[in-house]
N, C-alpha and C positions, 0 to 999 in steps of 0.2 A: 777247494782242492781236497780230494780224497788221499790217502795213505795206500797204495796196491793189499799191505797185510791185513784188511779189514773188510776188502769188496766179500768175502768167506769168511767168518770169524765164529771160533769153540768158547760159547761159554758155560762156566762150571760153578757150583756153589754148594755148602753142606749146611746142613743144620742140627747141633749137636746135643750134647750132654750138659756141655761145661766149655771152657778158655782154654784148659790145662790140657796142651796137644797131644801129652805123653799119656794122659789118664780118660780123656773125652771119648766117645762113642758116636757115631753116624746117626744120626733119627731120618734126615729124610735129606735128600740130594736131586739134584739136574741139573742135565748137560745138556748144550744147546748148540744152533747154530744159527747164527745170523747175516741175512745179507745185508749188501752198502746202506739201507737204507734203516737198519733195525728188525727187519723184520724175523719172525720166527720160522724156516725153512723145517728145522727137525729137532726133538725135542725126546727127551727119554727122562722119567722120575720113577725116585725110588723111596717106600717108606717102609725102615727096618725097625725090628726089634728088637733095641742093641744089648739085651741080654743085661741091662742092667736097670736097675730107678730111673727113670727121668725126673733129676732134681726139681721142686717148683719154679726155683730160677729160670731155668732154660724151658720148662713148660710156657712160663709167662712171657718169656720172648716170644717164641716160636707156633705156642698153642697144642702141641704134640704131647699128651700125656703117657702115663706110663701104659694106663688103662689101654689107650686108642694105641699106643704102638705094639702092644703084646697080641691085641685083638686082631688088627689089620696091618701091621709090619712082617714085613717076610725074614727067613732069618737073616743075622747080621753078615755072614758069613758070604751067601747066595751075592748080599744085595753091594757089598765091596769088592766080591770078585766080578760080579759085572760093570760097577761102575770103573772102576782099572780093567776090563776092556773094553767097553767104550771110549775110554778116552785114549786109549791105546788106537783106536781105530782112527778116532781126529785126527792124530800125527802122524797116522801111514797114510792120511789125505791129503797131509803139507799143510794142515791149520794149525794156525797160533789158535794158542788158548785162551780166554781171557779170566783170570781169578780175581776178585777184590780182597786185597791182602795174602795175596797168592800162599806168604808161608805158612797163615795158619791152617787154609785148607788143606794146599801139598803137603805139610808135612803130618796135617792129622790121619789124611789117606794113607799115606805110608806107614802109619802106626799101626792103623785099623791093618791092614795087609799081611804086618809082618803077625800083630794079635794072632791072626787066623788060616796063618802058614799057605797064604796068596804070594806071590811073585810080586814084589809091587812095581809102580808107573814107574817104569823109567823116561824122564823129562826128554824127552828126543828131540819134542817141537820148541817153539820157542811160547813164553808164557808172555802175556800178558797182564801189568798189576797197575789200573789205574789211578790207585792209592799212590804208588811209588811215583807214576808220571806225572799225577797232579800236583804232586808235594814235590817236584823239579819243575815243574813249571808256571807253578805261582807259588814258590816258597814262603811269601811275607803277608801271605792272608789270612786273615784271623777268624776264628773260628773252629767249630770241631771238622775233623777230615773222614767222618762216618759215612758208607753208603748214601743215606738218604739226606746229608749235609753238599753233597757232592752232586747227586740227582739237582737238588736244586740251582746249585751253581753253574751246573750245565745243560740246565732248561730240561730234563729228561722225568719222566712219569713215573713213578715208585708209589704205586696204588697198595700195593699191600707186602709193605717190610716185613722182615723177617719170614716170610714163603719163600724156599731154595728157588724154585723158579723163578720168580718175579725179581728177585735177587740179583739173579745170575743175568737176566734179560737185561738189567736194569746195569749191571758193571758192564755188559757188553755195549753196551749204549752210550757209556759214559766215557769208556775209551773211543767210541766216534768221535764224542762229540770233540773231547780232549784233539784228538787227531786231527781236524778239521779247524778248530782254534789258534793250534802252535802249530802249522803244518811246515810252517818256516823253521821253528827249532828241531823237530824231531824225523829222524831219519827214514826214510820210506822200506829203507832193507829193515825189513824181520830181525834179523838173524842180530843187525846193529844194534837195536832196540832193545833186544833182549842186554847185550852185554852191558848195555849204559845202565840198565835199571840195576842191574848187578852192583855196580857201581854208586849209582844213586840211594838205593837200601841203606850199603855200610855209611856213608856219610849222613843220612838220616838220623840214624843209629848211635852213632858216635856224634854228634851234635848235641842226639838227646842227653845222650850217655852223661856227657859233660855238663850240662845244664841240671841234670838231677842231682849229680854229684856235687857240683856247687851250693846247690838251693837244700839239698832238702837229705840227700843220704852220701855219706864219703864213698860208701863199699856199692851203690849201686852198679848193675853190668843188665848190659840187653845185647841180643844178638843181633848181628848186622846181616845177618844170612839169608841169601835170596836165590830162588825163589822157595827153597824147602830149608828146613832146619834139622 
């Protein structure tokens, strides 16, 4: 049994500077779309120049040097006012988005947006974060809950991590697959979905909260805030 919100599904993914949503930079991005079965209908990528170092840390993820993004990245500017409307376009189509770990991407875009005096996405559609729905629907599995820790839990092909594309193709895949799995616990309306993960985030969140706080720091705090910070 299939889920209706996913026979069309927008998938998104960045790849950046740094973790730090408030200070990171865009190095390369794409947005996708997928039908019921995974496959790739339409596709758009972007490799910027984000106007600053590309630390070796995020080199060594990613592979994106400073060198190679100054040479062949367009400016940063260009390449986040298009990808906020792209994705602006997805949701005047009525597709959910799919994000893995939707608030660091959402909220890094928004950052990059407001940086370069862009309008930013206004979340219209509903998101998709199969981070959040995995971790509601098999809470007690051990293990990391990474991308390519989740590919494999749900049979899905992640040939080359860390590439935004392959990325992105690969969290829209893995919300199928999720979908298709628990199609008995989780709601077929979009719009439900979306409010539960809302949901599901801050208790994640405050779970952790309290388990750090016990174990290891009194003053630790994380945000429970979904699907942008």
């Amino acid at each position: 049994m299939s889920n209706p919100w996913f026979d069309t599904l927008g998938v998104f993914d960045l790849e950046t500077t740094g973790v730090n949503v408030e200070t990171a930079r865009i190095v390369s991005a794409h947005v996708g779309i997928l039908d019921t079965t995974g496959t790739v209908l339409e596709e758009w990528t972007w490799l910027a120049d984000p106007g600053v170092e590309i630390p070796e840390e995020a080199t060594a993820v990613h592979g994106i040097s400073t060198v190679r993004a100054r040479a062949e990245g367009r400016p940063a500017a260009e390449v986040v006012g298009e990808i906020v409307a792209t994705l602006r376009g997805l949701f005047s189509r009525g597709l959910a988005l799919t994000v893995y770990n939707a608030p660091y991407d959402l909220t890094l875009l928004n950052r990059e947006a407001v940086r370069h005096g862009i309008a930013p996405l206004e979340l219209s559609g509903p998101i998709i974060d199969p981070l959040v729905i995995d971790k509601a629907m098999d809470r007690y599995r051990k293990g990391k809950r990474t991308l390519a820790a989740a590919s494999q839990v749900y049979g899905v092909t992640l040939s080359n991590a860390h590439d935004a594309g392959a990325d992105a193709v690969a969290a829209g895949r893995i919300a199928q697959a999720i979908a298709r799995q628990h199609a008995d616990k989780l709601p077929t309306d979009v719009a439900e979905l979306h409010r539960l993960q809302i949901g599901w985030c801050a208790e994640s969140a405050a779970s952790f909260q309290d388990y750090m706080r016990r174990t290891k720091d009194p003053t630790f705090t994380t945000s429970g805030a979904w699907p942008e910070r």
